[in-house]
C-alpha positions as CSV (number, residue, x, y, z in Angstrom):
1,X,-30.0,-19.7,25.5
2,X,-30.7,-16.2,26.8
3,X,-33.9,-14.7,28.3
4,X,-35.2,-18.1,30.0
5,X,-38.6,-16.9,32.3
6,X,-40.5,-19.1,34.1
7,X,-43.8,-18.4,35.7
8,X,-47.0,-20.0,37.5
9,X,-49.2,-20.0,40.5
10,X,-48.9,-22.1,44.0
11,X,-52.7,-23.5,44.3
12,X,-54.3,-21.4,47.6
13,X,-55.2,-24.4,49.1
14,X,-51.6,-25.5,50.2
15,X,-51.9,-22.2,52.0
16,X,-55.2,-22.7,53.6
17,X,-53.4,-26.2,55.3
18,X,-50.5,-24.1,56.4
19,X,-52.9,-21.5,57.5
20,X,-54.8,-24.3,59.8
21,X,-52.1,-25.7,61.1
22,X,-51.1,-22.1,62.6
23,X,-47.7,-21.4,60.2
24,X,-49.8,-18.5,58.2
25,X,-52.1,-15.7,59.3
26,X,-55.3,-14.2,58.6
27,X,-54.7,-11.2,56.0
28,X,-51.8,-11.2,53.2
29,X,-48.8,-13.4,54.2
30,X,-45.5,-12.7,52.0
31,X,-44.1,-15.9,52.0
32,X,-39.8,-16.1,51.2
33,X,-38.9,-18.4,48.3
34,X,-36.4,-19.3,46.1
35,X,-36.8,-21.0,42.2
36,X,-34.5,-23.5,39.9
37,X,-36.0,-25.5,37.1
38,X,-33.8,-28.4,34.5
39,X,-34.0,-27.4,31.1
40,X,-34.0,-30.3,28.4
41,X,-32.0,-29.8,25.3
42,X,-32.3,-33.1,23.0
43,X,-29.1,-33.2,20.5
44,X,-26.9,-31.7,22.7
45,X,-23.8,-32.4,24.9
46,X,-25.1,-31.7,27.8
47,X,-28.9,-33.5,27.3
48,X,-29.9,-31.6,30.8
49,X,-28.9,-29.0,32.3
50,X,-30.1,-26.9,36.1
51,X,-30.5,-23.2,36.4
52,X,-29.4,-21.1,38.8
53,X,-31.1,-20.4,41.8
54,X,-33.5,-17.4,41.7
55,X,-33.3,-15.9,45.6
56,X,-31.7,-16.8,48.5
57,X,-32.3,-19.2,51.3
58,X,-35.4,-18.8,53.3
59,X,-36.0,-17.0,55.4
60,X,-34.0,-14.2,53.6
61,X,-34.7,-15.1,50.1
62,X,-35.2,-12.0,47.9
63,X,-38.3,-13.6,45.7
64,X,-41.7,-14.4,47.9
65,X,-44.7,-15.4,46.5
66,X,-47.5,-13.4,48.3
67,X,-51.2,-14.9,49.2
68,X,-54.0,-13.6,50.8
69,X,-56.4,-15.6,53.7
70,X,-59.5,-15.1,54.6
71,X,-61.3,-16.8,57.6
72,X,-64.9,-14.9,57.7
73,X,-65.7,-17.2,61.2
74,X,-61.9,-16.5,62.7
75,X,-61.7,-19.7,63.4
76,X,-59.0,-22.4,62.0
77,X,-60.3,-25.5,60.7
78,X,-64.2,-24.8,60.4
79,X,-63.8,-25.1,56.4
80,X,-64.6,-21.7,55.9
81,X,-60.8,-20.8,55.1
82,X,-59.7,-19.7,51.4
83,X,-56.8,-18.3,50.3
84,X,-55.5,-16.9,47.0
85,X,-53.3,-18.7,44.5
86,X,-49.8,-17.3,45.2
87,X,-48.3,-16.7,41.5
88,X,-44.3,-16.0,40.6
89,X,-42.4,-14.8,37.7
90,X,-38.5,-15.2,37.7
91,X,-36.1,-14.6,35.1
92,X,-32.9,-17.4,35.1
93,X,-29.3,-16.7,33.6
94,X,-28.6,-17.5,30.5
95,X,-27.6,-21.4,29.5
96,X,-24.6,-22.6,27.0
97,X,-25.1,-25.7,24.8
98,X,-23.1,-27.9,22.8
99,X,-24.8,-29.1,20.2
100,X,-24.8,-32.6,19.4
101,X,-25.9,-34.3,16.2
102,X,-27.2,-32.9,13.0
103,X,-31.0,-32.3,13.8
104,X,-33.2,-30.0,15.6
105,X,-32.6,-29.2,19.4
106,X,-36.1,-28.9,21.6
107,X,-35.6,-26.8,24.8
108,X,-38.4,-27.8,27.2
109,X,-38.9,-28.5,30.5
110,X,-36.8,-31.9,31.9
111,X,-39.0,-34.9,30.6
112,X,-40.3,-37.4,33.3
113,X,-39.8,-41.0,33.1
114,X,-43.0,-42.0,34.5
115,X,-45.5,-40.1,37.0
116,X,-45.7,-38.9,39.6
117,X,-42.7,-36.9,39.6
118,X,-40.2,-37.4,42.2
119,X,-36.8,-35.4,43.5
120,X,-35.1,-37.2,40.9
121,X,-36.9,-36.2,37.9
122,X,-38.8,-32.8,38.9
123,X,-38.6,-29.8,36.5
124,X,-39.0,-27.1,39.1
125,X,-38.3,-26.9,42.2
126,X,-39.2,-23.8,44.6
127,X,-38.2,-23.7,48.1
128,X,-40.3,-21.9,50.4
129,X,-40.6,-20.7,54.1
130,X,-44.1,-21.2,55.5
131,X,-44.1,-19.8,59.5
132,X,-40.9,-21.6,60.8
133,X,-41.3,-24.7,58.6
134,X,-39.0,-25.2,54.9
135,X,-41.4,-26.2,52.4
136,X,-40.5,-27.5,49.0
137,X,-43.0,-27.7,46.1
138,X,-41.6,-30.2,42.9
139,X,-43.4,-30.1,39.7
140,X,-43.4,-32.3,36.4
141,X,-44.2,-31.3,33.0
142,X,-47.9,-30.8,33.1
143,X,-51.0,-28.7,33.5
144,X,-52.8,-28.7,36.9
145,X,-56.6,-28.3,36.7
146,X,-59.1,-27.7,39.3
147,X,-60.7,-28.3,41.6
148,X,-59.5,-29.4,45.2
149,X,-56.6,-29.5,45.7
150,X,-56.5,-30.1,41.7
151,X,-55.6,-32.6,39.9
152,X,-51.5,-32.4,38.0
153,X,-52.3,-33.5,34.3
154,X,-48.2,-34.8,33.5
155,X,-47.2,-34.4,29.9
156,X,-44.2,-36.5,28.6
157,X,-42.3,-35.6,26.7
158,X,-43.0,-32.1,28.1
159,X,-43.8,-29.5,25.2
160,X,-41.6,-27.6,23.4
161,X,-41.3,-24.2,24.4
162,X,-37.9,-23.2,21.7
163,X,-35.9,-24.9,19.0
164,X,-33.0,-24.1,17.0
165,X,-31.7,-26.0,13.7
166,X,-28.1,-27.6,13.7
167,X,-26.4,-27.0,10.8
168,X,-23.8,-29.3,10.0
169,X,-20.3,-27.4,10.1
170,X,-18.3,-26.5,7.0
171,X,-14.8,-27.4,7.0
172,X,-12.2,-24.4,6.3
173,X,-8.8,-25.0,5.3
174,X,-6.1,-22.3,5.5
175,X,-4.2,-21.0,2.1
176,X,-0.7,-21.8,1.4
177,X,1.7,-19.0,1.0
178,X,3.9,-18.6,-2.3
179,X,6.3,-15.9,-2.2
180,X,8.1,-16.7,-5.4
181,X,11.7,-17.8,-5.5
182,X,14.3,-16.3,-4.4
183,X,16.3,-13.9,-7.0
184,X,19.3,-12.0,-7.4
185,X,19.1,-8.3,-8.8
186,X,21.4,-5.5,-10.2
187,X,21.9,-2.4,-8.5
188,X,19.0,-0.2,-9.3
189,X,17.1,-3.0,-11.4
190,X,13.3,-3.3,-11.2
191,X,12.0,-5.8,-9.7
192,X,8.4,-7.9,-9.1
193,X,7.7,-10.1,-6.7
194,X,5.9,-12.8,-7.3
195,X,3.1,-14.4,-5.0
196,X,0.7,-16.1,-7.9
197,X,2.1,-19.0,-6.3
198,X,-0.1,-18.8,-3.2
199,X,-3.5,-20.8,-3.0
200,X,-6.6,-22.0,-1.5
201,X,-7.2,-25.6,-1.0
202,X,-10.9,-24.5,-1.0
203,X,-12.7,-24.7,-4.0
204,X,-14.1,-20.6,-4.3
205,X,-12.2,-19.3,-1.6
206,X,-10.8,-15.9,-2.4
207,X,-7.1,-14.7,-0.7
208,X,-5.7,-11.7,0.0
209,X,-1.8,-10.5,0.1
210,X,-0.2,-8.6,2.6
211,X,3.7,-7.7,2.0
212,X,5.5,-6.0,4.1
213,X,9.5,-6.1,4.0
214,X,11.3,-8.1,7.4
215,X,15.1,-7.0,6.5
216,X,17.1,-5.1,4.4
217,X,17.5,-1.2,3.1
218,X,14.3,0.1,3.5
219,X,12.3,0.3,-0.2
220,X,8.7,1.3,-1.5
221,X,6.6,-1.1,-3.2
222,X,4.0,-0.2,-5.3
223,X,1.0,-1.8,-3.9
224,X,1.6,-4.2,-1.0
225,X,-2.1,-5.8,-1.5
226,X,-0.9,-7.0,-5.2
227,X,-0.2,-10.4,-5.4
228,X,2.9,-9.1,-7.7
229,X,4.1,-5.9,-6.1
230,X,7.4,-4.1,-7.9
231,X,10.0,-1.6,-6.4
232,X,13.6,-0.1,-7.0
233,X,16.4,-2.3,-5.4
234,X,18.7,0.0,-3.9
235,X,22.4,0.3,-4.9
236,X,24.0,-3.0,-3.2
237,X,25.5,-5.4,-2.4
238,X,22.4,-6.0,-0.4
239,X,20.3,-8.6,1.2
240,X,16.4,-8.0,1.5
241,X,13.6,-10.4,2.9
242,X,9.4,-9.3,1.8
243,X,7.5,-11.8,4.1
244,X,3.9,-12.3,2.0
245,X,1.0,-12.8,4.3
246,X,-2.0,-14.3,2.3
247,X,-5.8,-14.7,4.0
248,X,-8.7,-15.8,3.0
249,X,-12.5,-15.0,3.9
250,X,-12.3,-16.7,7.8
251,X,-9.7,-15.5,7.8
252,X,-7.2,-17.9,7.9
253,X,-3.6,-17.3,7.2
254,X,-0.4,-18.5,5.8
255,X,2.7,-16.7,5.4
256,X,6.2,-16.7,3.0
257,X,9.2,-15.1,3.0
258,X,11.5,-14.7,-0.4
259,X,15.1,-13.2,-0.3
260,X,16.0,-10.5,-3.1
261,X,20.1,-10.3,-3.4
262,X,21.5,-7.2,-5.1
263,X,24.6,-7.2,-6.6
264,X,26.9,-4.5,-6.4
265,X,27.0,-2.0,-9.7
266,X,28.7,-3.3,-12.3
267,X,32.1,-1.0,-13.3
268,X,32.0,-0.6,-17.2
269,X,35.6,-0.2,-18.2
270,X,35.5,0.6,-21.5
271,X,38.8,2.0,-23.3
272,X,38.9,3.0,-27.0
273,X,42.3,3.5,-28.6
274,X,42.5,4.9,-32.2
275,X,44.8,4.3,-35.1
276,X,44.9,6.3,-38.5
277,X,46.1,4.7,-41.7
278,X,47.0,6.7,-44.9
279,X,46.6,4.7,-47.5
280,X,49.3,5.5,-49.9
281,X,51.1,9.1,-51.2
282,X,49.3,12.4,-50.6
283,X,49.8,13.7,-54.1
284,X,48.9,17.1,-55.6
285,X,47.9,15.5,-58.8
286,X,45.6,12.6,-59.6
287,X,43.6,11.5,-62.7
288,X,41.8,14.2,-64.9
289,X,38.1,11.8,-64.1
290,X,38.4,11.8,-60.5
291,X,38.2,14.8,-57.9
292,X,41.2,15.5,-55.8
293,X,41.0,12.9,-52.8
294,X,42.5,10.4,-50.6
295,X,41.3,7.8,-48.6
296,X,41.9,7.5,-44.9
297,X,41.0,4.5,-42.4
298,X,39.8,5.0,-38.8
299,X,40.8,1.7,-36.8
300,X,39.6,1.5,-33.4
301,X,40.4,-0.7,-31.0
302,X,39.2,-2.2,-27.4
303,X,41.8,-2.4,-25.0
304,X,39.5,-2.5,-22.3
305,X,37.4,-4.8,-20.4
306,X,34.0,-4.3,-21.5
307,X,32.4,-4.4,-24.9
308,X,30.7,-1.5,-26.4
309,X,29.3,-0.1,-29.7
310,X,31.1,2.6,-32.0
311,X,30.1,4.2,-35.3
312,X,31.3,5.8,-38.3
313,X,29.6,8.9,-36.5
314,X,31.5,8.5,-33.8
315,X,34.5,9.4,-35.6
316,X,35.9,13.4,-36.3
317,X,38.5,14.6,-38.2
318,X,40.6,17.1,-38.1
319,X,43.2,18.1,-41.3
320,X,46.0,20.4,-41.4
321,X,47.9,21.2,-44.7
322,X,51.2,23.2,-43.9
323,X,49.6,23.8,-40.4
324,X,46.1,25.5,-41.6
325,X,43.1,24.0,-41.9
326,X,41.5,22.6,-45.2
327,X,38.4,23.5,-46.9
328,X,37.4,19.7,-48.0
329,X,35.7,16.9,-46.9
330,X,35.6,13.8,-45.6
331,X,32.8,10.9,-45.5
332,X,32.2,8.0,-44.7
333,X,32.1,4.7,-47.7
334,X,31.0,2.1,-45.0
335,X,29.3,3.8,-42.8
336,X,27.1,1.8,-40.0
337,X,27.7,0.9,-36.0
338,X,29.7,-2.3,-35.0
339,X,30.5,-4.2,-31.5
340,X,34.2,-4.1,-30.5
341,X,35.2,-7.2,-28.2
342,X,37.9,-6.7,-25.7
343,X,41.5,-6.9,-28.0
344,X,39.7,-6.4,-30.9
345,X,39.8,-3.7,-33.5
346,X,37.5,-2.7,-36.1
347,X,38.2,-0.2,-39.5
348,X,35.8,2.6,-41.5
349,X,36.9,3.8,-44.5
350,X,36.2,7.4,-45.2
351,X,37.3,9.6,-48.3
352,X,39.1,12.7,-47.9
353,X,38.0,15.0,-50.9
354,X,40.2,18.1,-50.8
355,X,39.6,19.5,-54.5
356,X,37.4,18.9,-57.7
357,X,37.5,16.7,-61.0
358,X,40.2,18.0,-63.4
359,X,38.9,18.0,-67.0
360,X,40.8,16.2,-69.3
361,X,42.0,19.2,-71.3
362,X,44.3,20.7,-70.8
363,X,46.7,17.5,-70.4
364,X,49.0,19.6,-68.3
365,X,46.8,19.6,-64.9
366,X,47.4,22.7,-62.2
367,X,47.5,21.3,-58.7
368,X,44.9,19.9,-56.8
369,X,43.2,22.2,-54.7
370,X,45.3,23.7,-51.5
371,X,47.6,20.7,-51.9
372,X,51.3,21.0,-53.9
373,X,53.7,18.8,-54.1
374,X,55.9,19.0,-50.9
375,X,52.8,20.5,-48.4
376,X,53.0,18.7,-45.1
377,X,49.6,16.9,-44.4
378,X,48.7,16.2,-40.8
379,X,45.8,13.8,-40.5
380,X,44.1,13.9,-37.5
381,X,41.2,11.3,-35.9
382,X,39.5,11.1,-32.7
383,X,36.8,8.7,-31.5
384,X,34.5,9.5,-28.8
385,X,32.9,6.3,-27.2
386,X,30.0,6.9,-24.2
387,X,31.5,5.3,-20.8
388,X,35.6,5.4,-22.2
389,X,37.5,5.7,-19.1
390,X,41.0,6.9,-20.8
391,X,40.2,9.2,-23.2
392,X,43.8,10.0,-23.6
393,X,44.3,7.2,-26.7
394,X,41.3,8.5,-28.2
395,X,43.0,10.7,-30.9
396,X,46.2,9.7,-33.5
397,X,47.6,11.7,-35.7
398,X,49.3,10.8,-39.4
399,X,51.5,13.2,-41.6
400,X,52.3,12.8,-44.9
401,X,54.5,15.1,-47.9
402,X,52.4,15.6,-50.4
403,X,54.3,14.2,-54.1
């Protein structure tokens, strides 16, 4: 309660009986005083409560009240005294309640139990000096009305002068962190973290995230208000800890902390080894309906550790007859990608075409293209397989005489 004022008037009368008995004087008399008043607060802790006091301690308060006294014959006691109502306006420090139950609270002046109002249950008190005499005046909650010396018209309970509404306190519980589980990561891997776990035990409450990363090489995420914020591990082995700090609307807080492992890189050793077969004689003559050809396999083999993928495509050739190169060609007849295991070898076929069809007339046939009988045929074949760490048994060569 802020702003409490308090104000009123001292009837002139009291004054004119100070004045007789010699404690005032003729003329304007400013009169020390100091002020406290119990303020009433029903529904709360405290029920009743005392102000400060307003001023000091007479005679060197620093609030007076101030009347004026006339006495037209100058002489005390002849009943021609009067005196002016001495009036006073203080301002108290502010008051702190606890409220009690649900309701409204009435501030008011303290209540009496039953007139007239005595030291125990007086609302205001003021403490004055009058000449050499401490006077105190105590007043109940009430109006006075004239006239001589007037009459004090109590009022219980006394009126309400402020209220304020209690309003019944709503419970807030604090979220529960999720971080996610825990997870382990390779080198360089993408990876989300995960806190759709985290909740709100209050029906409508909304949460916020927070990550921020506690341990490990330092790394970026790409929103750290996200509830599933992703980033780059680093290349490990490494340990890092992202601590999630989710809020809601109070706010109140809960926090999690998830562990991200990464692995160190993985070391592909992958090893291709190749093996040419020449399936029987290189000949310089064949039948008149077919074009001069032979037919050559490409085996590859995994003596590695590590699986990987090779094609027909992946295969060259390279043929020599009598040390120069030939002008044919070679293709593939099952062309198409496979898997090679570790110890395990797959074959393509490919046709070597080195010269055309021979009619069928006449039925002595010349030779077949650049190849005679007794030309030495080297066969060459290399395969080139992405990530082979010993290219060096990547290429075999066959020779043949040619029949």
């Amino acid at each position: 309660m802020s702003g409490l004022n308090q104000s009123g008037t001292v009837p002139g009368a009291i004054f004119v009986s100070g004045y007789n008995l010699g404690l005032l004087v003729e003329g304007e008399n400013n009169i020390p005083a100091n002020f406290q008043t119990k303020i009433e607060g029903t529904n709360t802790v405290e029920g009743t409560q005392t102000t400060n006091v307003v001023g000091g301690t007479p005679p060197d308060g620093s609030e007076t009240v101030t009347t004026t006294i006339d006495d037209p014959d100058d002489t005390r006691g002849t009943g021609d005294e009067t005196a002016t109502d001495a009036s006073f306006d203080v301002d108290y420090d502010d008051l702190t309640w606890t409220a009690g139950a649900s309701g409204t609270i009435e501030y008011r002046q303290e209540s009496i139990a039953a007139p007239p109002p005595t030291a125990a249950n007086n609302s205001l008190l003021i403490n004055a000096q009058v000449g050499a005499f401490p006077v105190q005046f105590r007043c109940a909650p009430g109006t006075v009305t004239p006239p001589d010396p007037g009459v004090i018209a109590l009022t219980d309970p006394a009126a309400s002068f402020d209220t304020t509404d209690i309003v019944p306190p709503t419970t807030n519980d604090p979220p529960v962190a999720d971080a996610g589980p825990d997870q382990t990561v390779a080198s360089e891997a993408s990876v989300t973290l995960d806190g759709t776990g985290s909740s709100d035990p209050d029906v409508g409450d909304t949460i916020t995230h927070s990550w921020t990363q506690t341990s490990g090489p330092a790394v970026t995420l790409d929103d750290a208000s996200s509830a599933t914020p992703s980033f780059t591990a680093p290349v490990g082995p490494a340990v890092l800890v992202f601590e999630d700090e989710v809020c809601d609307q109070e706010p109140l807080c809960d926090t999690d902390s998830v562990t991200i492992t990464v692995e160190a890189p993985v070391v592909q050793v992958a090893d291709a080894s190749m093996d040419v077969a020449v399936h029987g004689q290189t000949c310089s003559r064949v039948k008149p309906e077919r074009p001069c050809g032979k037919r050559v396999i490409a085996k590859v083999s995994n003596v590695g550790q590590d699986a990987f993928e090779v094609c027909d495509t992946d295969v060259s050739w390279d043929i020599e007859v009598n040390g120069v190169d030939t002008t044919g060609s070679v293709s593939a007849e099952n062309p198409g990608c496979r898997t090679v295991r570790p110890g395990r070898t797959v074959g393509f076929r490919f046709l070597w075409t080195y010269g055309p069809a021979i009619p069928p007339f006449p039925v002595r046939r010349p030779p077949c293209g650049e190849v005679k009988s007794g030309d030495i045929v080297d066969i060459t074949a290399t395969v080139a397989v992405a990530g082979d760490t010993n290219p060096g048994n990547d290429t075999e060569t066959e020779t043949r005489t040619a029949k």
